[in-house]
C-alpha positions as CSV (number, residue, x, y, z in Angstrom):
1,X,69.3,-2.5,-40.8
2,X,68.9,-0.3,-37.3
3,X,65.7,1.5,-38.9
4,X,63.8,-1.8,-39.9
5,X,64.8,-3.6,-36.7
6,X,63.4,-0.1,-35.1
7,X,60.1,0.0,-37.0
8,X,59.4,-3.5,-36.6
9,X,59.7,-2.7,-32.4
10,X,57.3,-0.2,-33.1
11,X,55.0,-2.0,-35.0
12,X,55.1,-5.0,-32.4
13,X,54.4,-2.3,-29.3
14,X,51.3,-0.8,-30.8
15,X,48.3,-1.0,-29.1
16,X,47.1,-3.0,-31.6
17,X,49.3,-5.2,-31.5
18,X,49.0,-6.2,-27.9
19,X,47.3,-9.0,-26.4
20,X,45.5,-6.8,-23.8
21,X,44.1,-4.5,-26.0
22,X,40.4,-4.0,-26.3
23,X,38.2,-2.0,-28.5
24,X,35.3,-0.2,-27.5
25,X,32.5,0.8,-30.0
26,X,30.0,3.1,-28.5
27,X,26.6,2.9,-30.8
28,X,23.5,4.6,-30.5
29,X,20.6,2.1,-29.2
30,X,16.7,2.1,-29.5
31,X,14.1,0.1,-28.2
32,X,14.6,-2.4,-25.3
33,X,18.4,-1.9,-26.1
34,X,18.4,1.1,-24.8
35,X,17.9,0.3,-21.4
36,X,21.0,-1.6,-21.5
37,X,20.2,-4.4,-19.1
38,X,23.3,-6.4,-20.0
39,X,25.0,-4.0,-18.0
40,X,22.9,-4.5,-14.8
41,X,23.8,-8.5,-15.0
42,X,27.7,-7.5,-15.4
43,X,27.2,-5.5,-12.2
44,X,25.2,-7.8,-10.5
45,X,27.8,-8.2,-7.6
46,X,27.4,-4.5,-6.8
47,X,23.5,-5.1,-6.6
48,X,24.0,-7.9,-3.8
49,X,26.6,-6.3,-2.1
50,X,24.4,-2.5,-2.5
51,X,21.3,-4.7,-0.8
52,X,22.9,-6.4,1.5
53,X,24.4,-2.7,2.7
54,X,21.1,-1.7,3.0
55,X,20.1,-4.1,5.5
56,X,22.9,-3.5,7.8
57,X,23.0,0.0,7.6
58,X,19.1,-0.5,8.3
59,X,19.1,-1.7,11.8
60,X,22.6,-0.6,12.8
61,X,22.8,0.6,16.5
62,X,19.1,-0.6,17.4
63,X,17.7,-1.7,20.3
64,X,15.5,-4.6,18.8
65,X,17.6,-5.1,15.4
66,X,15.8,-7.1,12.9
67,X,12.8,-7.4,15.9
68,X,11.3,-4.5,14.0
69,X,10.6,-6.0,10.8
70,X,8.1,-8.7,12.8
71,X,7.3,-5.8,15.3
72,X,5.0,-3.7,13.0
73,X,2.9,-5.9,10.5
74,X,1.9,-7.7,14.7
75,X,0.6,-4.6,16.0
76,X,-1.1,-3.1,12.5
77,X,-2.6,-6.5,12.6
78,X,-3.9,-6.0,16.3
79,X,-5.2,-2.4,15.4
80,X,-7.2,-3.5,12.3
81,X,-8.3,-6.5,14.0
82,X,-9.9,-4.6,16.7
83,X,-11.1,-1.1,14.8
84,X,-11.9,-2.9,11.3
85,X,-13.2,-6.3,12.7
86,X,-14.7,-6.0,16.1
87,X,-16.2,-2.4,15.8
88,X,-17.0,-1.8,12.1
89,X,-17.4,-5.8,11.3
90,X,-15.5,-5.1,7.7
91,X,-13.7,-8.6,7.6
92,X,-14.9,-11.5,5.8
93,X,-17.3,-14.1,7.1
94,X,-15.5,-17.3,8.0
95,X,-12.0,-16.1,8.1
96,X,-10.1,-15.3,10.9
97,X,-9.4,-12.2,10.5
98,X,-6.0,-11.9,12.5
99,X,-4.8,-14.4,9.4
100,X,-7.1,-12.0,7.0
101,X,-5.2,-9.2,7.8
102,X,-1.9,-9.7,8.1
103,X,-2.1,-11.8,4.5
104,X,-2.7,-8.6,3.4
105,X,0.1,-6.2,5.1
106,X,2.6,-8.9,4.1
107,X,2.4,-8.0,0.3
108,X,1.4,-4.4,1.5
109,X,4.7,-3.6,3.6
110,X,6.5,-4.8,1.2
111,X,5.5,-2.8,-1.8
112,X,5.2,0.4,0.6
113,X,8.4,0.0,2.3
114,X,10.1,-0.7,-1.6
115,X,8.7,2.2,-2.7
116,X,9.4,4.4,-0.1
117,X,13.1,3.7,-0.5
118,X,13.4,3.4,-4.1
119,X,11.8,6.8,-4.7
120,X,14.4,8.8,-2.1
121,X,17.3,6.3,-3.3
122,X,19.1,8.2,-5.6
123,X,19.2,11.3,-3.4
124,X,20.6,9.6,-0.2
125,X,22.8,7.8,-2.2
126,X,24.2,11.1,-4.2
127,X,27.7,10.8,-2.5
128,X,28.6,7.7,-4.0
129,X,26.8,9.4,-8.0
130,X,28.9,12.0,-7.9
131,X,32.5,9.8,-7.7
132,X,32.1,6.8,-9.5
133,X,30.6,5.1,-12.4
134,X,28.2,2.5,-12.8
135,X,24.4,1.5,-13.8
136,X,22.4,4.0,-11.7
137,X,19.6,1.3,-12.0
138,X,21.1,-0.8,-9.4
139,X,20.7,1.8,-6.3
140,X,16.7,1.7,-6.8
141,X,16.7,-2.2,-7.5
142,X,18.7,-2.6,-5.0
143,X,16.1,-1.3,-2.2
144,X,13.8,-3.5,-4.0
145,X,16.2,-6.4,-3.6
146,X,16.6,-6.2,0.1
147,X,12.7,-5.5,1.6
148,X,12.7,-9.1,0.0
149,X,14.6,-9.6,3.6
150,X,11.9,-8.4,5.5
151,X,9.4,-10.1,3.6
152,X,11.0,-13.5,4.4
153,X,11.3,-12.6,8.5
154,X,7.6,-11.5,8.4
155,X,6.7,-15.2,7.2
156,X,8.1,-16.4,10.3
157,X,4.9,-15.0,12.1
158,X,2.4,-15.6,9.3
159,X,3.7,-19.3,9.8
160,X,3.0,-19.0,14.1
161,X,-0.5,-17.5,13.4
162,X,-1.4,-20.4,10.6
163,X,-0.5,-23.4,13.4
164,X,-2.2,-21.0,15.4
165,X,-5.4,-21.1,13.9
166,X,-4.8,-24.6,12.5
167,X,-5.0,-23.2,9.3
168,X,-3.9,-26.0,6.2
169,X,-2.3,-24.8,3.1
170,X,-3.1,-26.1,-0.1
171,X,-1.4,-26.3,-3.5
172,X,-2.5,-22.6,-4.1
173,X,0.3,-21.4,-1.9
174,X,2.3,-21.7,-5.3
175,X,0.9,-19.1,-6.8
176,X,1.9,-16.5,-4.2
177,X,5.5,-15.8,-5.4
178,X,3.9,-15.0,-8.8
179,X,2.0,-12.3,-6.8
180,X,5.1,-10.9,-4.9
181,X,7.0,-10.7,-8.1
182,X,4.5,-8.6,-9.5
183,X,4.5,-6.6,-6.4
184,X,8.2,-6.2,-6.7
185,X,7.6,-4.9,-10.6
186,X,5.0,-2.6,-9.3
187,X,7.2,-1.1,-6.9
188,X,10.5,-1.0,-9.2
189,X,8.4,0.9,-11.9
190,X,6.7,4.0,-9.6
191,X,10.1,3.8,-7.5
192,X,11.7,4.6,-11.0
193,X,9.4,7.2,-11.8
194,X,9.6,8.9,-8.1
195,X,13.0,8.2,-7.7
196,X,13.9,10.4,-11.4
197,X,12.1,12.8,-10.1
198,X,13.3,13.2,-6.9
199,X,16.5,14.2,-8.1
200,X,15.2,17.5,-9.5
201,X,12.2,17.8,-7.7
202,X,12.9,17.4,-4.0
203,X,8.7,17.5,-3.6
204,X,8.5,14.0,-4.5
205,X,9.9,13.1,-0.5
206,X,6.8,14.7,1.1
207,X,4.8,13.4,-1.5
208,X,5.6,9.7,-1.5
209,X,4.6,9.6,2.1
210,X,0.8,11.1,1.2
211,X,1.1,9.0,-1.9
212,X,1.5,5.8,0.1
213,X,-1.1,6.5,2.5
214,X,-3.6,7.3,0.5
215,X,-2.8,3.8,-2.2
216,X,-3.4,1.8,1.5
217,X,-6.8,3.0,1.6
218,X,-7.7,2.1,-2.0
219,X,-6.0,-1.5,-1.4
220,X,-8.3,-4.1,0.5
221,X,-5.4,-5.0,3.0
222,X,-8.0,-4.2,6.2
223,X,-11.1,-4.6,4.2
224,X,-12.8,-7.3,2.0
225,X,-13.0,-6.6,-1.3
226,X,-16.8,-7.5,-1.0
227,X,-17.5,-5.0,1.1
228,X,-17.2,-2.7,-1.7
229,X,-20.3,-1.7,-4.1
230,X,-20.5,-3.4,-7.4
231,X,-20.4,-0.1,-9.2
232,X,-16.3,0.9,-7.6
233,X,-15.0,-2.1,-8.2
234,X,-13.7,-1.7,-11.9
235,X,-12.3,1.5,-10.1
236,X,-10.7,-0.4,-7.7
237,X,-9.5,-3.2,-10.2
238,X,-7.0,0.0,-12.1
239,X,-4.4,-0.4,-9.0
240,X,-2.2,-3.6,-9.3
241,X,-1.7,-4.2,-5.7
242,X,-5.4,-5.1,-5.3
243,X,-5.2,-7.9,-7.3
244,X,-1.5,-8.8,-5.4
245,X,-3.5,-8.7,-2.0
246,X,-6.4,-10.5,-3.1
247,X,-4.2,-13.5,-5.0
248,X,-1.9,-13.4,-2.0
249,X,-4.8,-14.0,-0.1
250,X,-6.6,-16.8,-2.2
251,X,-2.8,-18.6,-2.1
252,X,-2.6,-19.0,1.5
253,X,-6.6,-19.1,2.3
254,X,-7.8,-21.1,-0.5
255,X,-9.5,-23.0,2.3
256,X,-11.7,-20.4,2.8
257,X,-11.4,-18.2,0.3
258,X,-12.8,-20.3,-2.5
259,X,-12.9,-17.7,-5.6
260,X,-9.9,-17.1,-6.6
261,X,-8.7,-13.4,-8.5
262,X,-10.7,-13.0,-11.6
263,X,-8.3,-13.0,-14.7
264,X,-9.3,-9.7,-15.9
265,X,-7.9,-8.1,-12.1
266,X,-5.1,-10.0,-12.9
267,X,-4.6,-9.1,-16.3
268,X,-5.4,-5.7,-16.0
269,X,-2.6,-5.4,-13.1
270,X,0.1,-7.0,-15.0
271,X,-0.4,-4.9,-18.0
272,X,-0.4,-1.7,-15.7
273,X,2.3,-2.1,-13.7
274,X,4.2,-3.8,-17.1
275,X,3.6,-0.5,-18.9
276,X,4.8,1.6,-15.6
277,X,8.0,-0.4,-15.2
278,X,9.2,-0.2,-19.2
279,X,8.3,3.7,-19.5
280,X,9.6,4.2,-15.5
281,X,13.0,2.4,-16.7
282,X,13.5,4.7,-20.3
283,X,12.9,8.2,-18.1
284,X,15.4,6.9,-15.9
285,X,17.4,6.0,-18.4
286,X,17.1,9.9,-20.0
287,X,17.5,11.4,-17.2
288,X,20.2,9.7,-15.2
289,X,22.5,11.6,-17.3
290,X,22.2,14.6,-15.4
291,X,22.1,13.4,-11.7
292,X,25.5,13.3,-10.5
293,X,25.1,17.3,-11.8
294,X,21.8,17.9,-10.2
295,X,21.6,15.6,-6.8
């Protein structure tokens, strides 16, 4: 009687058996599955709270604080106003330029500054790799995530410079989140790529820097677009934040700017940076596996 009253204890004590016991099944996955983007939504609270670190840690123990975010798109747009408007006459005719401009370094400082980050991301944030677990996908998103910050204290001054100019928006201004989320995919995928590589290849920080400098000039953020011969413009049409800035543009200058992107710019850019972000996101994948060894 003692040894069935003792196996039926055991039986009831098995891990089995208890109401806290879970079962993990660890399968191999292919296609989208692989990336595993369930996971990022299940750590979605780490993302916020991993953003919203960055922007404190940011402008921590700074004279002017947040200031800066407003500070520089002002005095690029005082630089190009005077060098690319009032000595080489490069602006458009019947825009204010001052509006012209910084339209353009709105979308621009965005995607430089979120690239910038994304691609060094993983090796400044190789303390907290190398002790705990979880998707490395949210450290580059999350530098993504918060230079949305930025972006929204920048429209503070766009909105001065519009009453300014008495400038009146239309119902193309709804089109321009469509062109910052591509912006933000465009970013995410290179910072994917730059980031991966970064890890191994500590080149990638002094090439970012080139990498971004040289993208401004092939992006029409000081220039018109029509100030470019007929011949370079399918050239120009293969980098996605040309068609960002110039449907940016058309969404808060419709007024004036009466031809809106064409749909091949548009189409062309969404396919691009669509193609960067999936194959960016499986070489991450691949290779995160080795970063808390490597960084």
């Amino acid at each position: 009687m003692a040894v069935k009253e003792d196996m039926k204890l055991q039986a009831n004590t098995s891990p089995e058996a208890s109401p806290h016991y879970k079962e993990t099944v660890i399968k191999r996955t292919r296609g989208l599955a692989a990336l595993q983007l369930g996971e990022l939504w299940a750590f979605r609270e780490l993302l916020y709270f991993m953003a919203w670190r960055e922007i404190k840690v940011r402008y921590k123990q700074t004279l002017l604080g947040i200031t800066w975010i407003m500070l520089r798109p002002i005095v690029s747009m005082i630089v190009f106003t005077f060098v690319f408007d009032t000595m080489l006459g490069a602006g458009p005719e019947g825009v204010p330029y001052e509006v012209y401009a910084f339209a353009g370094l709105l979308p621009w400082n965005y995607f430089a500054t979120a690239l910038s980050r994304s691609s060094s991301s993983m090796v400044t944030s190789s303390q907290l790799i190398t002790k705990v677990y979880f998707p490395r996908l949210i450290v580059p998103t999350s530098e993504i995530v918060s230079g949305l910050i930025d972006f929204a204290v920048s429209l503070i001054v766009l909105a001065a410079l519009l009453m300014y100019f008495k400038i009146q928006l239309t119902w193309t201004v709804l089109v321009m989140p469509a062109f910052l989320l591509l912006a933000m995919v465009t970013a995410l995928g290179f910072g994917l790529w730059l980031g991966a590589l970064n890890v191994r290849y500590r080149d990638v920080t002094y090439i970012v820097p080139f990498l971004v400098q040289m993208w401004f000039f092939l992006t029409p953020v000081a220039y018109a677009t029509s100030r470019i011969p007929e011949s370079y413009r399918f050239l120009l049409s293969l980098n996605p934040m040309v068609a960002v800035v110039e449907g940016f543009r058309w969404g808060l200058l419709s007024n004036y700017i009466t031809e809106p992107p064409t749909g091949s710019l548009v189409a062309i850019a969404v396919i691009i940076s669509s193609v960067v972000l999936i194959t960016g996101a499986y070489f991450f994948r691949v290779t995160e596996r080795t970063f808390a060894d490597v960084v």
